[in-house]
Backbone bond lengths (Angstrom), bond angles and torsions (degrees), N, CA, C in turn:
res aa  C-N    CA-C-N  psi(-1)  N-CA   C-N-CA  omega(-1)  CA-C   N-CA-C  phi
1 X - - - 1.464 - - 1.521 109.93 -
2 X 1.000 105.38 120.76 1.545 108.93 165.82 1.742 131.81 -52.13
3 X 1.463 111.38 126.50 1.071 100.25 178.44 1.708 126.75 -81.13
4 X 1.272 119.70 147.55 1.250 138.39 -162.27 1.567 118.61 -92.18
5 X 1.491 127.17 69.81 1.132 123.58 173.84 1.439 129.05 -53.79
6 X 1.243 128.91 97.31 1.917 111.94 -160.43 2.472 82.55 -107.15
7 X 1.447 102.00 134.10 1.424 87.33 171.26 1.905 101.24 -113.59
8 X 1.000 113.94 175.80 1.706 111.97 -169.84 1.483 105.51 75.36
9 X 1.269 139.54 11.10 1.244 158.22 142.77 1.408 110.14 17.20
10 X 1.401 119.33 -83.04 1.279 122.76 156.85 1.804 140.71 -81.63
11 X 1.537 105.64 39.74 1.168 122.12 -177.55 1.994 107.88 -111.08
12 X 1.074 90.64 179.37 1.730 83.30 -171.51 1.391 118.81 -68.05
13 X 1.272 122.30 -38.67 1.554 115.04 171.38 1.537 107.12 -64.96
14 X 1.446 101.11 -57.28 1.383 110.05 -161.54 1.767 132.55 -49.26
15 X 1.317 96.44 -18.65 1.542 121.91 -154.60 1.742 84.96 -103.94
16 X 1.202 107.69 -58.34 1.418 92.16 165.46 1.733 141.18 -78.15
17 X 1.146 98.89 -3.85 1.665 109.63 151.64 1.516 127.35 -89.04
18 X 1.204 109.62 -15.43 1.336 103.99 153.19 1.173 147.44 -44.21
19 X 2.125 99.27 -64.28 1.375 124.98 171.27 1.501 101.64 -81.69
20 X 1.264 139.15 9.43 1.638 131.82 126.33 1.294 128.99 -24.21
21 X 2.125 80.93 -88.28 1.661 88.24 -166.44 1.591 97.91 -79.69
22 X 1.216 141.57 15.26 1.447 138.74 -178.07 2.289 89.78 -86.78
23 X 1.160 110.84 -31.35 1.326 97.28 -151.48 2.502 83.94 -104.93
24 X 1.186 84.99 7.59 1.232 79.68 174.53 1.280 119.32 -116.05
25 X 1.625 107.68 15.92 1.676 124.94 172.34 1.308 112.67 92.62
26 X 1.283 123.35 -21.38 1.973 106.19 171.69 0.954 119.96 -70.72
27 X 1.294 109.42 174.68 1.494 126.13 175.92 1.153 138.21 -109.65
28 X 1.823 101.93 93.74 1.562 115.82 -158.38 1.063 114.32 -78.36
29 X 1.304 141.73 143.65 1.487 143.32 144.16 1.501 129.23 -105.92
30 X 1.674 103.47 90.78 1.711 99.09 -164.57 1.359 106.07 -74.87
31 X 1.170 84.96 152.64 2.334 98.00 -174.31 1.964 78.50 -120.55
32 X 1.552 110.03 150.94 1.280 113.12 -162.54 1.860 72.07 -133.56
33 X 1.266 116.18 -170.77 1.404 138.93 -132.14 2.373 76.46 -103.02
34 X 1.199 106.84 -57.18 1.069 114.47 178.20 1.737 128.74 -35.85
35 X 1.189 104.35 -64.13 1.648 141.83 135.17 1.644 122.02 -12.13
36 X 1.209 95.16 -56.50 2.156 103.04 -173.78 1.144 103.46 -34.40
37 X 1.804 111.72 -66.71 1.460 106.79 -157.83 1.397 110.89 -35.21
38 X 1.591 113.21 -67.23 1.534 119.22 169.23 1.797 118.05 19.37
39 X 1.435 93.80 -73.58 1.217 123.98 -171.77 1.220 115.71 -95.50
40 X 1.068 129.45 -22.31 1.822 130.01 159.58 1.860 116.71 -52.54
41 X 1.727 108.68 -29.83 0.860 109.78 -151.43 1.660 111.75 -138.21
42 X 1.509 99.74 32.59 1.552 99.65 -149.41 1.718 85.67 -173.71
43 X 1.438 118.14 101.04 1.427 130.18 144.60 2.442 113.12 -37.61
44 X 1.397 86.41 -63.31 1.934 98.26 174.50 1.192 113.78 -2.00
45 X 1.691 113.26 -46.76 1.669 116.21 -118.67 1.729 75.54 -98.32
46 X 1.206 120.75 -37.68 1.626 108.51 -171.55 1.572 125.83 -77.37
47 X 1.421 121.57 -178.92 1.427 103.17 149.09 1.324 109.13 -155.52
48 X 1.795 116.26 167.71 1.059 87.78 175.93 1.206 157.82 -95.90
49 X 1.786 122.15 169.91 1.481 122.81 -163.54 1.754 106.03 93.13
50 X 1.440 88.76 -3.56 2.295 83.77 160.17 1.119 107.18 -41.66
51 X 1.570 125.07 147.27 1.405 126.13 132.65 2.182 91.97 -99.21
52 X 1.380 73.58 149.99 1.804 87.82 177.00 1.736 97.33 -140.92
53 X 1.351 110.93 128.32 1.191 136.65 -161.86 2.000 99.48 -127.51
54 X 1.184 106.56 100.61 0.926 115.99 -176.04 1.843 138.02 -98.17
55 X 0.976 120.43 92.00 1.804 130.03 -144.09 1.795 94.89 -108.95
56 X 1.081 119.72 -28.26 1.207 110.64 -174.24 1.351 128.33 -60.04
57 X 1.078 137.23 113.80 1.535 138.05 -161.94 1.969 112.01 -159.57
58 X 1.309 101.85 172.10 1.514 99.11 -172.80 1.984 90.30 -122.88
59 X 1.196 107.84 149.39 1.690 99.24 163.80 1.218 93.76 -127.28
60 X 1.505 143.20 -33.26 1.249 111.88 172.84 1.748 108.87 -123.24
61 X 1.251 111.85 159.39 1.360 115.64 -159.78 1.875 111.86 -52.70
62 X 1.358 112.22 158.12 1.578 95.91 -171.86 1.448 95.25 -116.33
63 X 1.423 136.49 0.13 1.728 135.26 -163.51 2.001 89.23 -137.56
64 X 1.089 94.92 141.96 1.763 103.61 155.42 1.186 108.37 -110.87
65 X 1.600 116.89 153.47 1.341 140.04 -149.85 1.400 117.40 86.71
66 X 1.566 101.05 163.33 1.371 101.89 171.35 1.247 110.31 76.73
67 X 1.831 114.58 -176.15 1.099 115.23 -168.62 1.739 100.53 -103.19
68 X 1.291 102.43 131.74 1.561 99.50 179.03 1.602 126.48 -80.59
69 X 1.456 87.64 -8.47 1.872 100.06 168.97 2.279 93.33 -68.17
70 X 0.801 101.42 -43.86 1.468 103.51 -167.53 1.767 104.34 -53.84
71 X 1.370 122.46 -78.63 1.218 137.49 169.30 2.016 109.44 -14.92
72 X 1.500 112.25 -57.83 0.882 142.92 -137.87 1.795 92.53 -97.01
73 X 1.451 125.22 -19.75 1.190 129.68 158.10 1.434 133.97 -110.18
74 X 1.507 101.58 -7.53 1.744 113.95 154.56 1.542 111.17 -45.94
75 X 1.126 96.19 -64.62 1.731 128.31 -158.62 1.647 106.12 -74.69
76 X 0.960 125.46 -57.06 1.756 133.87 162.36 1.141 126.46 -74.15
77 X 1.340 129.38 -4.48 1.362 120.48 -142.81 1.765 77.48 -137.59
78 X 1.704 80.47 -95.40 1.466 90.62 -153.19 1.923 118.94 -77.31
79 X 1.584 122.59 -8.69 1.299 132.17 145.45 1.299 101.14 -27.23
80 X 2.056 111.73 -87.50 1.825 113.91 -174.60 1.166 117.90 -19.72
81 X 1.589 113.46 -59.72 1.955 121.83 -160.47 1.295 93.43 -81.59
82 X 0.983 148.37 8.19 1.329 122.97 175.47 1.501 105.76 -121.48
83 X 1.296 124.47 -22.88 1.373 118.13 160.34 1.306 114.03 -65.35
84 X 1.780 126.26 -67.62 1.101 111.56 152.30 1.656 144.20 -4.32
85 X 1.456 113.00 -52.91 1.640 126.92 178.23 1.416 85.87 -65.99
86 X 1.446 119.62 -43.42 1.913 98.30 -157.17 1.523 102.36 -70.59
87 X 1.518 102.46 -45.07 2.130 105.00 178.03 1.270 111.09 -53.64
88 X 1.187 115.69 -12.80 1.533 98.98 -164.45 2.018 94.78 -95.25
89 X 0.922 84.19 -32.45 1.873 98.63 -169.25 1.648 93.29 -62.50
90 X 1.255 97.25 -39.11 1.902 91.72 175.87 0.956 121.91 -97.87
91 X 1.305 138.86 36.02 1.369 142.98 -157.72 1.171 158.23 51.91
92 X 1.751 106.51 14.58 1.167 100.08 -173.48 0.926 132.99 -90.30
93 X 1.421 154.82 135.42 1.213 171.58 137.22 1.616 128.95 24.95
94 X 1.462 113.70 -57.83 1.319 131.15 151.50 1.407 149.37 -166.64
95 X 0.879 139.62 152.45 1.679 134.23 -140.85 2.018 91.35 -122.33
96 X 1.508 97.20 119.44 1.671 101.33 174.82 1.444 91.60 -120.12
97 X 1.278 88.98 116.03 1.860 109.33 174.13 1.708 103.01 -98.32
98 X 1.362 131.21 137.18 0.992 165.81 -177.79 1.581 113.41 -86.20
99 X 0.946 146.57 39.06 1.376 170.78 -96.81 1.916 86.95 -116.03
100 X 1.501 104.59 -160.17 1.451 125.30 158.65 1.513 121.95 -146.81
101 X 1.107 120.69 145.25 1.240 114.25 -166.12 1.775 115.02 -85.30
102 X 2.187 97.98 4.48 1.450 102.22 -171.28 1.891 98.35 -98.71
103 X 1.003 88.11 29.13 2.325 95.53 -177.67 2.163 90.95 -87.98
104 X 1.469 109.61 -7.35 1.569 122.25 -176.14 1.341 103.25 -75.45
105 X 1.570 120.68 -48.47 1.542 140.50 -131.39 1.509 117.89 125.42
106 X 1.276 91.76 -169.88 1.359 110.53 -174.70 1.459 126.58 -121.87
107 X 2.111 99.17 20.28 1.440 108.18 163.54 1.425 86.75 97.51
108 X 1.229 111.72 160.37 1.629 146.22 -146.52 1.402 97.25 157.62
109 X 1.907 96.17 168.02 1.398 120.49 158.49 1.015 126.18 -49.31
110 X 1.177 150.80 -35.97 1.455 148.36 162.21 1.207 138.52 -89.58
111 X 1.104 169.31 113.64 1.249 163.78 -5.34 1.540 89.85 168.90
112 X 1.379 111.41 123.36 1.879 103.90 160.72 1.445 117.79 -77.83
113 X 1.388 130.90 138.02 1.249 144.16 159.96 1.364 127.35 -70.57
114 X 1.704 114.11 -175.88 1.081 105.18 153.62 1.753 133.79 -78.53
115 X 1.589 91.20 -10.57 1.598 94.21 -169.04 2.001 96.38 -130.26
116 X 1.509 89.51 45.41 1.704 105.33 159.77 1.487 106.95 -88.97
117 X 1.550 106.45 138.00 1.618 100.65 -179.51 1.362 100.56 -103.96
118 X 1.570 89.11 150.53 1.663 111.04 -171.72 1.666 129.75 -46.82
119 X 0.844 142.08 96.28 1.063 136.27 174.16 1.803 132.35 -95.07
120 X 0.871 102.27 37.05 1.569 103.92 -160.29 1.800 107.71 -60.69
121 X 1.963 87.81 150.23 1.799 81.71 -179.54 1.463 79.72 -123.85
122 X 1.584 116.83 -179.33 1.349 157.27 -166.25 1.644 107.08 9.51
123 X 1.478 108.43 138.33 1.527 128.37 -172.93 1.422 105.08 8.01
124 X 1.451 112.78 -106.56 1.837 123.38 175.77 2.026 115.67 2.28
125 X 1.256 90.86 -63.76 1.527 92.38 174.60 1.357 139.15 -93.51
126 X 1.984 101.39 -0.46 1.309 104.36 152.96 1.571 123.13 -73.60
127 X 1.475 101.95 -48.22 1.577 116.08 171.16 1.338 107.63 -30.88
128 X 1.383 104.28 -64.94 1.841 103.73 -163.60 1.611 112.00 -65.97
129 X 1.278 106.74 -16.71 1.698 121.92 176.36 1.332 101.20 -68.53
130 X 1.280 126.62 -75.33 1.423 128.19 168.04 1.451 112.10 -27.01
131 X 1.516 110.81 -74.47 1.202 97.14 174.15 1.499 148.26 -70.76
132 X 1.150 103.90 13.98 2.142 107.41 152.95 1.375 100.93 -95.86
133 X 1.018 122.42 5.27 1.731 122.70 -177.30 1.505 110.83 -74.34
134 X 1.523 96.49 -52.15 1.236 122.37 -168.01 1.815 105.17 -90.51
135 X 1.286 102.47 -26.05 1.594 82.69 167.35 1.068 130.41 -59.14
136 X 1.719 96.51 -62.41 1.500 118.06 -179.30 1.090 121.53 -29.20
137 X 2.055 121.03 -57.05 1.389 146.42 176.93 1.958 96.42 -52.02
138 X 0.929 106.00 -33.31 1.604 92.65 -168.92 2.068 100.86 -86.45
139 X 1.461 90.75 -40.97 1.834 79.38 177.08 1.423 119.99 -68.16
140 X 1.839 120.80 6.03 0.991 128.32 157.52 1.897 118.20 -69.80
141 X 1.317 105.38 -28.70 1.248 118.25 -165.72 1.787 99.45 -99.20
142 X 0.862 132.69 -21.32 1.410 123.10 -173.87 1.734 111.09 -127.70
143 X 1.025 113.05 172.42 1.465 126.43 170.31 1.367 113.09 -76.64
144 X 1.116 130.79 36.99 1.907 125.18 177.35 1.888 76.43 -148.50
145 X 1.602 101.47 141.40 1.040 153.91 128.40 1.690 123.17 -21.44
146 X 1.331 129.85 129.03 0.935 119.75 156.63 1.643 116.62 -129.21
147 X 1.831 116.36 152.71 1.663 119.22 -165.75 1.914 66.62 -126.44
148 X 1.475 88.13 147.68 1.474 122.34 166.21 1.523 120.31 -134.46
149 X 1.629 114.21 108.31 1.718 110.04 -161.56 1.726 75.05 -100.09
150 X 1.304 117.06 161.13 1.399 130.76 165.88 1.914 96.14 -139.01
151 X 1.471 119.51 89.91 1.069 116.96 159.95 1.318 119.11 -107.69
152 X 1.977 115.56 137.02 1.297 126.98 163.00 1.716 130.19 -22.39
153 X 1.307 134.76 -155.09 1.273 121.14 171.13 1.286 109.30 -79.20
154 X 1.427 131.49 150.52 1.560 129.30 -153.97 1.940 82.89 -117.00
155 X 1.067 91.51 138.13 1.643 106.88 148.52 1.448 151.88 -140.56
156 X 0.847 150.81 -169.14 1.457 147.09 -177.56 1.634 115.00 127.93
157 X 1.907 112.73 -172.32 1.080 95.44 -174.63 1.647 116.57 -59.08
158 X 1.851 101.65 165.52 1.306 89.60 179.09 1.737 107.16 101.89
159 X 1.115 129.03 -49.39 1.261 123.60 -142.77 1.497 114.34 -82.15
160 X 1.598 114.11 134.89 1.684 107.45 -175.30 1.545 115.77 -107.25
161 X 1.213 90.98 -158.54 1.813 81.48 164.75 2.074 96.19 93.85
162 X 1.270 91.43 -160.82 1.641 101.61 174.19 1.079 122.09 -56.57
163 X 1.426 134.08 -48.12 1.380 144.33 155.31 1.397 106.64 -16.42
164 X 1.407 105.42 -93.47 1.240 114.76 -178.65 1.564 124.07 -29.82
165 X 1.605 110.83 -50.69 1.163 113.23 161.12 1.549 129.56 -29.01
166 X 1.326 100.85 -64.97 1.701 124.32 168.54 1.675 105.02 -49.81
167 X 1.303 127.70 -48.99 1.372 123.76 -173.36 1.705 106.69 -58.80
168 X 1.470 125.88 -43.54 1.167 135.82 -161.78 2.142 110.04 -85.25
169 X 1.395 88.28 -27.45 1.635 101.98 173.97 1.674 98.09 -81.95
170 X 1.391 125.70 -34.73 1.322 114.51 -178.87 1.823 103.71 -61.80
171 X 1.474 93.92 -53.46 1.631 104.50 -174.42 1.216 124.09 -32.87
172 X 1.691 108.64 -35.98 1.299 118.30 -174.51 1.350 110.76 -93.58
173 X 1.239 146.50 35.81 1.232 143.43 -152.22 1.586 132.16 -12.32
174 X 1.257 110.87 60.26 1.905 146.66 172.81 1.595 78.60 -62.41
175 X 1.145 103.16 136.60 1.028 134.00 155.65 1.748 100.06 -79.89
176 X 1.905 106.21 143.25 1.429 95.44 -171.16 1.705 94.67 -144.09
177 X 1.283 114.90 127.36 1.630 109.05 174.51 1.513 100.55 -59.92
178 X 0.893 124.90 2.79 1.975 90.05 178.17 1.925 121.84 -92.66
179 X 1.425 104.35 69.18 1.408 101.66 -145.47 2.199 86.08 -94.07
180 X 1.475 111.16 -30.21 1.338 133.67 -168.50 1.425 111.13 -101.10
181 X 1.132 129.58 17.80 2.068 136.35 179.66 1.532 83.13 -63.02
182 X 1.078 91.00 124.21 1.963 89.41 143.01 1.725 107.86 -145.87
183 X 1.845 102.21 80.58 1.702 98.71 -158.52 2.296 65.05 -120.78
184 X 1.038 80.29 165.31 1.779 91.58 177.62 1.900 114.04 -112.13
185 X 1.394 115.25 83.55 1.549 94.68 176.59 1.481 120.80 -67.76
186 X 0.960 154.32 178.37 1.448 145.02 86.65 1.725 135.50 -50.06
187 X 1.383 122.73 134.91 1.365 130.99 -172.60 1.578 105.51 -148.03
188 X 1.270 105.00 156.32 1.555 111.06 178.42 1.579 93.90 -119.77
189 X 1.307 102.53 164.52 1.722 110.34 168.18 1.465 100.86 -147.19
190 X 1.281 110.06 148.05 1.428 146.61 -136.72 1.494 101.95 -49.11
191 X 1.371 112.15 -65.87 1.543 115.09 165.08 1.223 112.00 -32.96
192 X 1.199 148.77 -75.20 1.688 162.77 -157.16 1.827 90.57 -48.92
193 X 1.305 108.07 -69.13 1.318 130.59 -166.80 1.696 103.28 -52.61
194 X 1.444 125.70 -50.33 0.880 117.52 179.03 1.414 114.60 -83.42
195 X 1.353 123.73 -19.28 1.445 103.80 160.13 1.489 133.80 -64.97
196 X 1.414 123.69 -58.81 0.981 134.74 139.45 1.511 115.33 10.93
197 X 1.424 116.00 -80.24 1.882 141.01 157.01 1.525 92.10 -10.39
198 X 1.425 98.15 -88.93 1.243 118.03 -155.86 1.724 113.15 -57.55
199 X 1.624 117.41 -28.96 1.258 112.76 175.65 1.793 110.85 -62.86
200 X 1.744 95.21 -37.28 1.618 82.91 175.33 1.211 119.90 -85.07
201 X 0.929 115.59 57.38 1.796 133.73 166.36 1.414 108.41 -79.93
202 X 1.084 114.74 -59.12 1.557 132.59 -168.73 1.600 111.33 -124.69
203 X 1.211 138.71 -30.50 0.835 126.16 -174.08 1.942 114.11 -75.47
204 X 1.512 104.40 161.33 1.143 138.26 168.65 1.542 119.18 -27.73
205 X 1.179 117.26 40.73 1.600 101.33 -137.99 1.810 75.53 -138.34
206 X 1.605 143.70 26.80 1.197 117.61 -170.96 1.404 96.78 -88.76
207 X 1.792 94.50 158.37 1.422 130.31 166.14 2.575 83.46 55.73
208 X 0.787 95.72 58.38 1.789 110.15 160.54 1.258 110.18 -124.80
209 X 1.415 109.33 143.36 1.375 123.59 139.21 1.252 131.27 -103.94
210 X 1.206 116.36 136.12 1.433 123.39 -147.14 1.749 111.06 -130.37
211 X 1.186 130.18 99.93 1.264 137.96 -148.01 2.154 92.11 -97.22
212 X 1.555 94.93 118.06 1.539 86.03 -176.37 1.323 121.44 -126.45
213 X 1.477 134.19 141.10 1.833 118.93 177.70 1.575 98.89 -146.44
214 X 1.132 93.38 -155.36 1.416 99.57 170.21 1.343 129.99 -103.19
215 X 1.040 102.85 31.98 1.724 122.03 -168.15 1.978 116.63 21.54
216 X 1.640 94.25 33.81 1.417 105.53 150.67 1.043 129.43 -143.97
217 X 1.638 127.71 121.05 1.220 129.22 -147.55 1.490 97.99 -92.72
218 X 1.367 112.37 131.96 2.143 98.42 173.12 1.507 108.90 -129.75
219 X 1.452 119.90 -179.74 1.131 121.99 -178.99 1.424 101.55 -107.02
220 X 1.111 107.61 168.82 0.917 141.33 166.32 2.112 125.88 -44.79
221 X 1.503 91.84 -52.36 1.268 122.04 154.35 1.967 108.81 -46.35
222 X 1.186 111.81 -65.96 1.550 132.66 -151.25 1.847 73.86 -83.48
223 X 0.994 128.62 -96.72 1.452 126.39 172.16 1.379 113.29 11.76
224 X 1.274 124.22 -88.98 1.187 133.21 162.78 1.666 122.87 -26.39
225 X 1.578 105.40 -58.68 1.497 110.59 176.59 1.315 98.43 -39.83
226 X 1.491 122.90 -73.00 1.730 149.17 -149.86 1.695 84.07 -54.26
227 X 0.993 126.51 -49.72 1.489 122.09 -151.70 1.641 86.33 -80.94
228 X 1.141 139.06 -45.38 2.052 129.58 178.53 0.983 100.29 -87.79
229 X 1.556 151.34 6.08 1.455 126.46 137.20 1.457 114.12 -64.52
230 X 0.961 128.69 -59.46 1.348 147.57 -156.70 1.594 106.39 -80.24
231 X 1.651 125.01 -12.13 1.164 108.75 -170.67 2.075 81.40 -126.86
232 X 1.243 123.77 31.67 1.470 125.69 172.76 1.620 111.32 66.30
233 X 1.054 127.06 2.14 1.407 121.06 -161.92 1.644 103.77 -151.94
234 X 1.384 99.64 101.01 1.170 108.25 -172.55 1.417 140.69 -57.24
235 X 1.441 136.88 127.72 1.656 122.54 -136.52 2.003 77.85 -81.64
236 X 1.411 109.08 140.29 1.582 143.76 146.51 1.766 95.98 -47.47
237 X 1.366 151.52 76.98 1.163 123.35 140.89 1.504 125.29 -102.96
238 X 1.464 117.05 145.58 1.296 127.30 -174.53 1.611 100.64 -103.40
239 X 1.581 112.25 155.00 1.530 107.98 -173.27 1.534 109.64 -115.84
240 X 1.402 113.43 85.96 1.333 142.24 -157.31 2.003 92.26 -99.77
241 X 1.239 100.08 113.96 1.605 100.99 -177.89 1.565 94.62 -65.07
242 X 1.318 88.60 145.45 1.552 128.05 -168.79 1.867 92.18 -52.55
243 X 1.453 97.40 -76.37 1.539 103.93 170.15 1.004 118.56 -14.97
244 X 1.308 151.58 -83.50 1.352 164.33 123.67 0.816 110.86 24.14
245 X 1.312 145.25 -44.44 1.344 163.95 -123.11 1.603 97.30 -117.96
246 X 1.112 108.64 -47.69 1.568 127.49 -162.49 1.623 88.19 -83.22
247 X 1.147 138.05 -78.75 1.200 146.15 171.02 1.303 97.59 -6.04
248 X 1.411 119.70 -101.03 1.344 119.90 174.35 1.134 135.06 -11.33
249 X 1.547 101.55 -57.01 1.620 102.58 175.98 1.429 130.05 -72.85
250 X 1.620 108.21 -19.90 1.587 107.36 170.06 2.021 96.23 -71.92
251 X 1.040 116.04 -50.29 1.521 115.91 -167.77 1.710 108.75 -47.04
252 X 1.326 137.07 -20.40 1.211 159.97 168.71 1.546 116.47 -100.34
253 X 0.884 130.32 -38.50 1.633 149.30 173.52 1.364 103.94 66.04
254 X 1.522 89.40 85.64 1.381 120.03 -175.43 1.609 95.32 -119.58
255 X 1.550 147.09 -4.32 1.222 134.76 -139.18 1.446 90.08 -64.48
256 X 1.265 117.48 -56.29 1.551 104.33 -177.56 1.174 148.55 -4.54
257 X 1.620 89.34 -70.18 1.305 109.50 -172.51 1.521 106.02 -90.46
258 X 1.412 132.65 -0.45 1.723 144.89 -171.59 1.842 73.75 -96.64
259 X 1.390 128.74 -46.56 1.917 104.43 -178.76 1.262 116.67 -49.84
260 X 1.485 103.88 -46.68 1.551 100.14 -156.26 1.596 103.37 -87.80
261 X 1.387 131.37 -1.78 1.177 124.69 145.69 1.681 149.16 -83.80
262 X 1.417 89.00 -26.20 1.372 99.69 -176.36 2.071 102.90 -112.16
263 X 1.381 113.39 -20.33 1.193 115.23 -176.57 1.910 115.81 -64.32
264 X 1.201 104.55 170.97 1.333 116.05 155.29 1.578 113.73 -92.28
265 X 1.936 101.90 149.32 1.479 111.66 179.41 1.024 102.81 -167.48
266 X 1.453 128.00 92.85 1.601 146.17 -176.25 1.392 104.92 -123.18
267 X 1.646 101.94 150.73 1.459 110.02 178.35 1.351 97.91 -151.42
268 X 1.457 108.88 136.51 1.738 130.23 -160.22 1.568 98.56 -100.10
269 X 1.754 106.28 105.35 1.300 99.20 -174.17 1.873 116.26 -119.01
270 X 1.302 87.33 41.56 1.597 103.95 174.80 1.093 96.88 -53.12
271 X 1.168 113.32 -90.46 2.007 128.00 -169.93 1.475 102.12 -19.98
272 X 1.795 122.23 -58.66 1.348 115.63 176.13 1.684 118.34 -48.54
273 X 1.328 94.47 -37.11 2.327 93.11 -158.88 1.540 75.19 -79.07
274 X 1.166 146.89 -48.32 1.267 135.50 166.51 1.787 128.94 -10.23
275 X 1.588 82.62 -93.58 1.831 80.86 162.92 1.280 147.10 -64.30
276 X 1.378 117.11 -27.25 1.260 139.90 163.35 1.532 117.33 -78.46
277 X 1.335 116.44 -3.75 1.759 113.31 -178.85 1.840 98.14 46.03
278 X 0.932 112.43 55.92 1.331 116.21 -169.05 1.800 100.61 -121.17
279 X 1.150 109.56 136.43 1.779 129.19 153.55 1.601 106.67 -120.72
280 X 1.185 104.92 157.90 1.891 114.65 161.65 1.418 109.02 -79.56
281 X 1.814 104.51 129.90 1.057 121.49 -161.11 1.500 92.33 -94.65
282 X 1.103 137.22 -6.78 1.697 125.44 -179.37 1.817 84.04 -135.78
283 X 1.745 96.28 156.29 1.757 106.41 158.01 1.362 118.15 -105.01
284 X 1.344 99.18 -178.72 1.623 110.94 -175.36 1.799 105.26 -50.47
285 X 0.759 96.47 -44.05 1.805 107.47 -153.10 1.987 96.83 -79.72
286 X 1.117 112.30 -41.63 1.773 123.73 163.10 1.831 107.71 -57.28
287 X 1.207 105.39 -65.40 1.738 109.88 -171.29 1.801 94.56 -68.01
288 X 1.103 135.50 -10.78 1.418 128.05 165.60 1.272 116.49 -105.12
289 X 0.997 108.49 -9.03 2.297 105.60 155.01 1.426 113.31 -92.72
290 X 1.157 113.69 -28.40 1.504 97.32 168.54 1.515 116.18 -95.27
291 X 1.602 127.80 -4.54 1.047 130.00 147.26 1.801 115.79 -55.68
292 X 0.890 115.54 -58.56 1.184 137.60 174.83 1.871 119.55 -54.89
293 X 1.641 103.17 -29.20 1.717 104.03 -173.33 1.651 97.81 -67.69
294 X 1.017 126.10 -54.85 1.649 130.71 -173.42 1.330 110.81 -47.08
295 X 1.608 95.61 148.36 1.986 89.77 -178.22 1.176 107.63 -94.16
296 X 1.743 109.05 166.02 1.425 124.44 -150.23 1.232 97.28 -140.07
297 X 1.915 119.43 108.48 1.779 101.87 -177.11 1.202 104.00 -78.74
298 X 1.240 134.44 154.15 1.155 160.19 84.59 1.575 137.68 9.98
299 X 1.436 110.39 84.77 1.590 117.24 -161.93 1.216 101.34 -128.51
């Protein structure tokens, strides 16, 4: 059996793909944030017939100063290819990069594919753009394989960021205009995501990109509901036209954050359940109660 390099080890995907494929009988070896260099800089560390599954990444900058395009392609970019060059130099087998599914855009009316062209906006999703660039080009050059997952925003227990935000504003019972969204995201949750991972272990899937969610798209609205069932305290929403909504937020320069709430963000993952003989092993409403069972302080 091949051994299982996962790096980002103790990060939120990673830590929970570990105790995955750990409870699904392989043989993991987590590399933690401490660890990388190791392997950035050092053929030794592998052997061959590794798979190395690679999760470690930054989304928002970790130093001020400087140029944050720079930071933002150390860490995404050029970290991957150079661990990669060392696995490959030692034989391993194949490299599953952990991608994003926002290297597409930032969502529209229609659904991204497999053969949607890339559009990525600001640092994070150029980096990771670059870097399947540079994988790919190198699994042209060597004997190892490369798998490319591009999943939406990931959730489950554990998870920070905006989410979390939203979990702690539900907690507090804020009243919230988004009572009337009817925009459709896509999201994966942790289970889905780590299966998925783990199918491209072995399967048929080299040098692919593989677009993955939970093959249920929700709003924003429904989001919210799911998050005050599941956390006992029912979400406050008011049904504040969307329009309106948008208004506001350019007048404040909020548009941003009025996309990722009120916008559409779907990803068409036929082609994936395709190659992988793959379905989602948990649903929306499951991966948001156990998102949801863990406690959430309150600030």
């Amino acid at each position: 059996m091949s051994r299982i390099l996962v790096t980002g080890a103790t990060g939120f995907v990673g830590s929970a793909l570990c105790a995955w494929l750990t409870t699904a009988g392989f043989d993991v070896h987590a590399i933690n944030r401490r660890e990388l260099s190791n392997y950035q800089n050092s053929e030794s560390a592998f052997q061959k017939g590794d798979v190395v599954i690679h999760c470690a990444a930054i989304a928002h900058r970790l130093h001020e100063g400087g140029n944050p395009m720079d930071e933002y392609r150390q860490i995404n970019r050029d970290l991957p290819h150079q661990i990669a060059m060392n696995a490959a130099k030692a034989g391993a087998r194949r490299f599953v990069f952990l991608s994003s599914a926002k290297v597409l855009g930032e969502g529209g009316d229609m659904p991204y594919t497999a053969t949607s062209k890339a559009s990525p906006e600001g640092p994070y999703a150029t980096s990771k753009w670059e870097a399947e660039q540079a994988l790919l080009g190198l699994s042209q050059q060597v004997d190892m394989d490369v798998v490319i997952v591009r999943p939406p925003l990931v959730y489950g227990p554990g998870v920070k960021g905006n989410l979390r935000q939203l979990i702690r504003v539900v907690d507090k019972g804020q009243p919230l205009p988004f009572g009337a969204v009817h925009n459709r995201r896509d999201m994966i949750n942790l289970d889905n995501l780590c299966d998925v991972i783990t199918r491209c272990i072995d399967a048929p899937v080299a040098d692919k990109t593989l677009l993955v969610s939970d093959g249920e798209a929700i709003s924003t609205t429904r989001l919210l509901t799911l998050l005050g069932e599941h956390r006992n305290c029912k979400a406050r929403l008011l049904p504040v036209p969307t329009g309106l909504m948008r208004i506001v937020a350019k007048l404040i320069g909020k548009v941003d954050v009025a996309n990722r709430l009120l916008g559409n963000f779907e990803v068409n993952i036929v082609v994936t359940q395709e190659l992988l003989g793959w379905r989602p092993v948990c649903s929306v409403n499951e991966g948001f109660r156990k998102t949801c069972a863990e406690p959430v302080e309150v600030m």
